[in-house]
N, C-alpha and C positions, 0 to 999 in steps of 0.2 A: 179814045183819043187821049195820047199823053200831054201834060206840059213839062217842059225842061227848062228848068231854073238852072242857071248859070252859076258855075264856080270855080275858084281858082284850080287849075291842075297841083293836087297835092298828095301825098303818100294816102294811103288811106286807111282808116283810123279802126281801130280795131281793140275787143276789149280783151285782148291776149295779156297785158300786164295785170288787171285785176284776177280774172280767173287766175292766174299763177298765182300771185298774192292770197290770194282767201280760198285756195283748192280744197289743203289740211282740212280748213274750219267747214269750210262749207260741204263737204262729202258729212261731215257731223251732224248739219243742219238736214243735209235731205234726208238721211238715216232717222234724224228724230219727229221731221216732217209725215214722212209716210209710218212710223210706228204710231203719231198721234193721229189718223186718220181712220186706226181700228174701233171698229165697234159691232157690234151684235147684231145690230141693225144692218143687214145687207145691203141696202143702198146706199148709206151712208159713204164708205170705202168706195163704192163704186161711183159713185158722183164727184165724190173729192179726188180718187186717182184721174179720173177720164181726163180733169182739168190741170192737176199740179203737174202731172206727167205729158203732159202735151206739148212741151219743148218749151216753154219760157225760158227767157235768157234767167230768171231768177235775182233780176237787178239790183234790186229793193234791200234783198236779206245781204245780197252782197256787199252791197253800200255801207249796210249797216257792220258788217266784218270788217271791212276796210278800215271805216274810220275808228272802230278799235283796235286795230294794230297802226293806225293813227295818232293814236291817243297814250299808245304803248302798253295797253290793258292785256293783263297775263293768267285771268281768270277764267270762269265758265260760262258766265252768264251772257252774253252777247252771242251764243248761241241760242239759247232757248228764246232770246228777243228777235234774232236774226230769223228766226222759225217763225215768231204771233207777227214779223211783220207779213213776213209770206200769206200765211194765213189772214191777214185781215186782204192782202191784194186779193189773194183768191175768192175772196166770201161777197168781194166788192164787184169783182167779175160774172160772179155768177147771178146776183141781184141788178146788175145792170145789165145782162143780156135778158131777164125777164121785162125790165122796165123800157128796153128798148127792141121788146121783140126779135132778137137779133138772132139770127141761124147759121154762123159760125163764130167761131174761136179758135185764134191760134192755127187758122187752116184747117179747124174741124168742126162737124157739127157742134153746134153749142149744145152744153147737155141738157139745157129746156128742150130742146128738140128728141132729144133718147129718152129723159124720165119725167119731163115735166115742167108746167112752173113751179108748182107748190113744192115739190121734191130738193130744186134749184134754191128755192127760196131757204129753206128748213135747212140743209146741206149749207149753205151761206152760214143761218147762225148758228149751225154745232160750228162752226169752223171759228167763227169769231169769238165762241165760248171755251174750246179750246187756246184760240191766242189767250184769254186772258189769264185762264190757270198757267201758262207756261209762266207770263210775267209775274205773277202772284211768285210762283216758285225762286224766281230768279229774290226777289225781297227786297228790289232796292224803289223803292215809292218815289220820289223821281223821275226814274223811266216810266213808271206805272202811269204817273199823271200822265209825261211827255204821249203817251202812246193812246191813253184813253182817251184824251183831250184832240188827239188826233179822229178817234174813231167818229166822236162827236162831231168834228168842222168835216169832215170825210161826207157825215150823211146828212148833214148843213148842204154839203157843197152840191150833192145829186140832186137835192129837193131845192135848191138854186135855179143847177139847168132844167128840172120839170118844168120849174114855174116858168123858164125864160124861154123852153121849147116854143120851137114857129113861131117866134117875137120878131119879127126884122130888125125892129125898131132899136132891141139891144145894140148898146154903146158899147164900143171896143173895153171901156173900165169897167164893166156890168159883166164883160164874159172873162176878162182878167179874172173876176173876183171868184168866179165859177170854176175856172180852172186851179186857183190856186189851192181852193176847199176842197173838190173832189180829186185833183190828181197832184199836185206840189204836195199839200199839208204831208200827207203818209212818206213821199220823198225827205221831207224836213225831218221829220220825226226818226227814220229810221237811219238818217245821216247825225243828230244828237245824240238818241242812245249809248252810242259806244263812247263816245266823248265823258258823257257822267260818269257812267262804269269806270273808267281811266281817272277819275278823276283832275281832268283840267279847268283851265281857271273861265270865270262867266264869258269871260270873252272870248276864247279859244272855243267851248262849245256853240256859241252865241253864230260864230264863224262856220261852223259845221252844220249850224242847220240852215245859216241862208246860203252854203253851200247848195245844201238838198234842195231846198226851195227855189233857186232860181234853173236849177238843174231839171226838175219836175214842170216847172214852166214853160222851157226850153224845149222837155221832150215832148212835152202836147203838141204846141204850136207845131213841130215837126210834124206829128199824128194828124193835125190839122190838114196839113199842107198835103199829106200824102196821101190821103183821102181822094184829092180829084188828080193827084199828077202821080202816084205811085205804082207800086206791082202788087198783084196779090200776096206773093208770095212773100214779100217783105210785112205787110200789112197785119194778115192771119185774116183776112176778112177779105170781102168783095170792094175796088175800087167805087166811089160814090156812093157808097151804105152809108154815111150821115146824112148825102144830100137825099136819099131815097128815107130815110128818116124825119125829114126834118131837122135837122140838125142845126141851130144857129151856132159856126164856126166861125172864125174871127176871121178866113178868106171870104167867106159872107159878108160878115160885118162891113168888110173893107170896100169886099165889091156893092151893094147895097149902097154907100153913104157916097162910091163915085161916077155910081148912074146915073141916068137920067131917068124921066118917071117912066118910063117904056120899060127899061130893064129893072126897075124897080117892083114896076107890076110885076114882070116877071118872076122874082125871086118870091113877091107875097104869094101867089098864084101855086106856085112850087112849095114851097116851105111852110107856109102859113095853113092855106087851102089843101093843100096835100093833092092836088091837083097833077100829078105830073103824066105825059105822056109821051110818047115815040120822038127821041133826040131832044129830051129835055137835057138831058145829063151834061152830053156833047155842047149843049146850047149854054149853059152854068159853066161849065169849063174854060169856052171861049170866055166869056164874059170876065170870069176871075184872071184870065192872060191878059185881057185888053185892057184889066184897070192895075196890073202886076198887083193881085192881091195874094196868090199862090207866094211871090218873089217877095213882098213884104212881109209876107208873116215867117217866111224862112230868117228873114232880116231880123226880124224882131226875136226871133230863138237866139240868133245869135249872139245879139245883144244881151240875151240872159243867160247864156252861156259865157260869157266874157264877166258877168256879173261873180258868177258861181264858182270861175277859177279866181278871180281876186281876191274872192271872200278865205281862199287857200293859203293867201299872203303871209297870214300869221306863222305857218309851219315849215319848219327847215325842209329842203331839198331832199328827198327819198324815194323809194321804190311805192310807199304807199300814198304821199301826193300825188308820183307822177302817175300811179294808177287812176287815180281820181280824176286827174285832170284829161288822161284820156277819154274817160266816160263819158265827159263832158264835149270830147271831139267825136266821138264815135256818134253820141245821141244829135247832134247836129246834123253830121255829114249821111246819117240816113235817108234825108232828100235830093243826094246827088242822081 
């Protein structure tokens, strides 16, 4: 059973101006992407291609290209940083599909599923061992921090939603804070990079990164939402994999806090208890339509979406804001 949230009839949004914008750069990054993925160790290559090759849009490193031809930086090094951020998303994918048991990615088996957990896990950190020699190479300590300091609130942010896993009780600002650590922080981080590189003023970077941060915000709460009202093939995963997880998502959160104590049991009974059986799914679905908690949390992306192009304000009119600021329509309009 789908739900369909309501939206304005509008063009539809598409990330055709950044891939034109960051093509050059970024055919550079996956060149140096899959060359840092060799090693001696045969599964290594084999674990890390299964994932980086499995069609991500490649957002993150994009982002991070962008806002250096943002910044008007005409150097190298926003490559090798565009690569360790890739590299920390992938290491971060593959550690959370161990932690959440999860048996696809990207519309494929997840590669716990082909080699392992331990393999999945070990594969994660050569991967994040490699981002940091790339930054180390690059030499400017700055990004170094910016990036390290991310990896820190990143694994801050997963042992967040551990702790707050089948919580009901989670406050909508308890899973804000969840999401901003495990999925915005690395958004923030790889939208400032380029900005230092360039050397722009505290404020112009300061802009760039709650660019990325309200953007990475934006696109959870979407991932939220698409979770019970979306398509597989949009997702890379099975529709209801948080709720058949456990998952406390903030259409939860919503729905939970505007039940009554029936559909409350409910949701503990489900999430908490891990209790679920034949038309739960369908049963959590209605329930998040009846209290438009699906429709609000789209609303609340939007809202950080609106945040993210402001934050763009500082920068004259160009082919590389308006790239930006489509990504920020594209990654909303995912829930039509």
């Amino acid at each position: 059973m789908a739900v369909v949230v309501p939206f304005d009839p509008v063009a539809e949004p598409s990330l055709e101006n950044i891939i034109a914008l960051v093509r050059d750069d970024m055919e550079r990054v996956n060149t140096l992407i899959l060359s840092r993925t060799g090693s001696d160790v045969t599964m290594i290559p084999e674990v890390a291609t299964h994932l980086i090759s499995s069609g991500g849009k490649r957002l993150r490193p994009m982002l991070t290209v962008a806002t250096a031809i943002l910044a008007g930086y005409r150097g190298e090094g926003h490559v090798k940083l565009a690569a360790s951020v890739e590299f920390m998303h992938t290491a971060t994918l593959l550690h959370d599909d161990v932690v959440d048991d999860s048996d696809m990615r990207r519309g494929k088996p997840a590669a716990r599923m082909l080699w392992g957990n331990e393999a999945s896990v070990l594969v994660g950190d050569f991967l994040l061992g490699q981002a940091f020699r790339m930054m180390i190479e690059v030499g400017d300590m700055r990004c170094l921090d910016i990036l390290s300091t991310a990896a820190v609130v990143i694994a801050e942010g997963e042992v967040a939603q551990l702790a707050a896993a089948k919580n009901t009780s989670t406050s909508e600002d308890e899973y804000l804070a969840v999401i901003r650590g495990k999925t915005a922080e690395l958004f923030a981080a790889a939208c400032e990079v380029g900005p230092v590189l360039g050397k722009l003023s505290k404020a112009e970077q300061a802009a760039c990164r709650s660019y990325g941060m309200n953007l990475g915000i934006a696109f959870q709460l979407i991932d939220d939402a698409l979770d019970y009202g979306g398509q597989r093939a949009k997702l890379g995963k099975n529709v209801g994999d948080d709720f058949r997880e456990g998952k406390i998502t903030l259409p939860i959160v919503l729905a939970f806090r505007r039940g009554n104590d029936e559909e409350r049991a409910f949701w503990t009974r489900c999430l908490q208890e891990g209790q679920i059986g034949e038309g739960d799914l369908e049963h959590a679905i209605e329930l998040l339509a009846r209290h438009n908690a699906l429709a609000d949390t789209v609303e609340r992306a939007r809202h950080y979406g609106a945040i993210a192009k402001d934050a763009l304000g500082l920068f004259r009119d160009g082919p590389a804001k308006q790239a930006l600021v489509d990504v920020v329509e594209f990654c909303v309009a995912r829930a039509r």
